[in-house]
C-alpha positions as CSV (number, residue, x, y, z in Angstrom):
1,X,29.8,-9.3,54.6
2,X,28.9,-11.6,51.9
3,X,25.2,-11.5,52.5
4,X,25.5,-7.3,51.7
5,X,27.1,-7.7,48.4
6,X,24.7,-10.0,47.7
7,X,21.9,-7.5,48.6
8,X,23.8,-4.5,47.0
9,X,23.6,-6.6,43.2
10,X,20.0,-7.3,43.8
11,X,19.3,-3.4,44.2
12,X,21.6,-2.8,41.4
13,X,19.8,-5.2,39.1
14,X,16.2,-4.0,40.1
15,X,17.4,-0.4,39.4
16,X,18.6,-1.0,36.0
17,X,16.1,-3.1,34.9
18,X,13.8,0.2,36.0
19,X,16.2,2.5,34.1
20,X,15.4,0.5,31.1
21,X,12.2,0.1,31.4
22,X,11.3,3.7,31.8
23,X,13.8,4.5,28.9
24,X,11.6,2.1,26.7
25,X,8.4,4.4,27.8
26,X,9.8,7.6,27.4
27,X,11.8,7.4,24.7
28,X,10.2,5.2,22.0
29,X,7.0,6.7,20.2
30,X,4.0,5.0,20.4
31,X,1.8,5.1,17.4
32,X,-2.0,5.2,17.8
33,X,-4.2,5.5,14.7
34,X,-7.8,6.4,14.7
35,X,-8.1,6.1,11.0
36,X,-9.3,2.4,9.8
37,X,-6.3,0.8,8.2
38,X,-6.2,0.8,5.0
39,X,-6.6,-2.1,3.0
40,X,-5.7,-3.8,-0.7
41,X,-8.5,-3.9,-2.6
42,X,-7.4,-5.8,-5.4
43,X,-9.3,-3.8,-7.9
44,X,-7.6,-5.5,-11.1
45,X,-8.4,-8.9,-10.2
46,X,-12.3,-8.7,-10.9
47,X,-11.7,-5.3,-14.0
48,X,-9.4,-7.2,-16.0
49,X,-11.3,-10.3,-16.5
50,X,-14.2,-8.2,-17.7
51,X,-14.3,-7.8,-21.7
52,X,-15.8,-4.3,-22.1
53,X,-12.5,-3.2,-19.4
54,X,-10.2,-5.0,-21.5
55,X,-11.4,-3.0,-24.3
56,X,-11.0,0.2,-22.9
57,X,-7.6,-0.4,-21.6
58,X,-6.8,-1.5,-25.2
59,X,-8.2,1.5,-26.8
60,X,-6.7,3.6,-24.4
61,X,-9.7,5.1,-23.5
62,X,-9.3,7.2,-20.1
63,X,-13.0,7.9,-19.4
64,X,-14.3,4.6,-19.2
65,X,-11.3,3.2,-17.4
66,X,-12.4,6.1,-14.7
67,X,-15.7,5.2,-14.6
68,X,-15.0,1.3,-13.9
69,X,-12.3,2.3,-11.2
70,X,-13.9,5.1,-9.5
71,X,-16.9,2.4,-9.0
72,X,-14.4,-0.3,-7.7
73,X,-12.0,2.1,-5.6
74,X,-14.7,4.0,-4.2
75,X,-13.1,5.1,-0.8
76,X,-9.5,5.8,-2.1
77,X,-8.0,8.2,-4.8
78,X,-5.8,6.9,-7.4
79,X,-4.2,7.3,-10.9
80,X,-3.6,4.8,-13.9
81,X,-1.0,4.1,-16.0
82,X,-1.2,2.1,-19.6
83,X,1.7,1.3,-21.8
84,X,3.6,-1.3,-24.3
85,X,6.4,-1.1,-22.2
86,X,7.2,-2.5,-19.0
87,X,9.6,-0.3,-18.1
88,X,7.3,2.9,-18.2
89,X,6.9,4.6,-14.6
90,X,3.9,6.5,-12.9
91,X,5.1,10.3,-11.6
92,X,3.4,12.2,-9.6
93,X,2.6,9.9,-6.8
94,X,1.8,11.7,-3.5
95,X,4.2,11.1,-0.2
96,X,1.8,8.9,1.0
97,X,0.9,4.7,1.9
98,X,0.3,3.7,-2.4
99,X,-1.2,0.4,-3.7
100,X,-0.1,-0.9,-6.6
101,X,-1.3,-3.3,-8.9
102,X,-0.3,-4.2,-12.5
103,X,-2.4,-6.4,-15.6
104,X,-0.7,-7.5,-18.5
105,X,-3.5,-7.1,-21.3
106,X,-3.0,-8.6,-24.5
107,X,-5.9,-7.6,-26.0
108,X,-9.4,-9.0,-27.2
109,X,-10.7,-12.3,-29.1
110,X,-10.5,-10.1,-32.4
111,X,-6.7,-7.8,-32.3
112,X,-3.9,-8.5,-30.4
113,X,-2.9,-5.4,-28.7
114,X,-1.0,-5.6,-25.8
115,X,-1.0,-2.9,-22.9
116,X,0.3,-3.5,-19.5
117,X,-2.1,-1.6,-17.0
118,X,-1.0,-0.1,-13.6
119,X,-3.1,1.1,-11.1
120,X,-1.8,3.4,-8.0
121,X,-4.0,3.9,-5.3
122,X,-4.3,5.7,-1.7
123,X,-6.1,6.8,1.2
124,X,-8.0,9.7,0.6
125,X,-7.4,12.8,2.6
């Protein structure tokens, strides 16, 4: 008699652990991406060291802060944000994996001017 309870847990325990087993298969997704994962490029920490950037982030100057991102964020779209305070927010943002990186500029050798610089970027597609 003992020996067939004995056998009767055994067949219980190899059952359950089959029950979870398949329940871990079924019912948690699996996520498979074919898309390279995206990466940080750290596009501020080269742009911000560079004078003539500097300058156009002081001057507010939108075109040639495009021109210097769209050259360093080549594979990802993004938007920009420059103001004196720190507590100003970017809008707009799309539902989607976002970047962000932030440069405290205080200006030039010449004016002090300070900006605070925000870049948001993403995948594209």
């Amino acid at each position: 008699m003992v020996g067939k309870k004995g056998f009767l847990r055994t067949v219980e325990v190899v059952i359950a652990i089959a029950m979870t087993f398949i329940f871990l298969i079924v019912f948690i997704p699996e996520y498979a991406s074919t898309k390279p994962a995206l990466k940080n490029e750290n596009a501020l920490e080269t742009l911000y060291k560079n004078p003539d950037f500097r300058a156009c982030i002081t001057s507010e100057n939108s075109t040639c802060i495009n021109q210097s991102l769209s050259k360093r964020l080549e594979n990802y779209d993004y938007a920009f944000n420059i103001s004196k305070s720190p507590d100003e927010r970017s809008t707009n943002l799309p539902q989607k994996r976002i970047f962000s990186e932030s440069a405290f500029i205080s200006g030039n050798n010449s004016a002090y001017e300070p900006r605070i610089m925000r870049i948001y970027y993403w995948g594209r597609g």
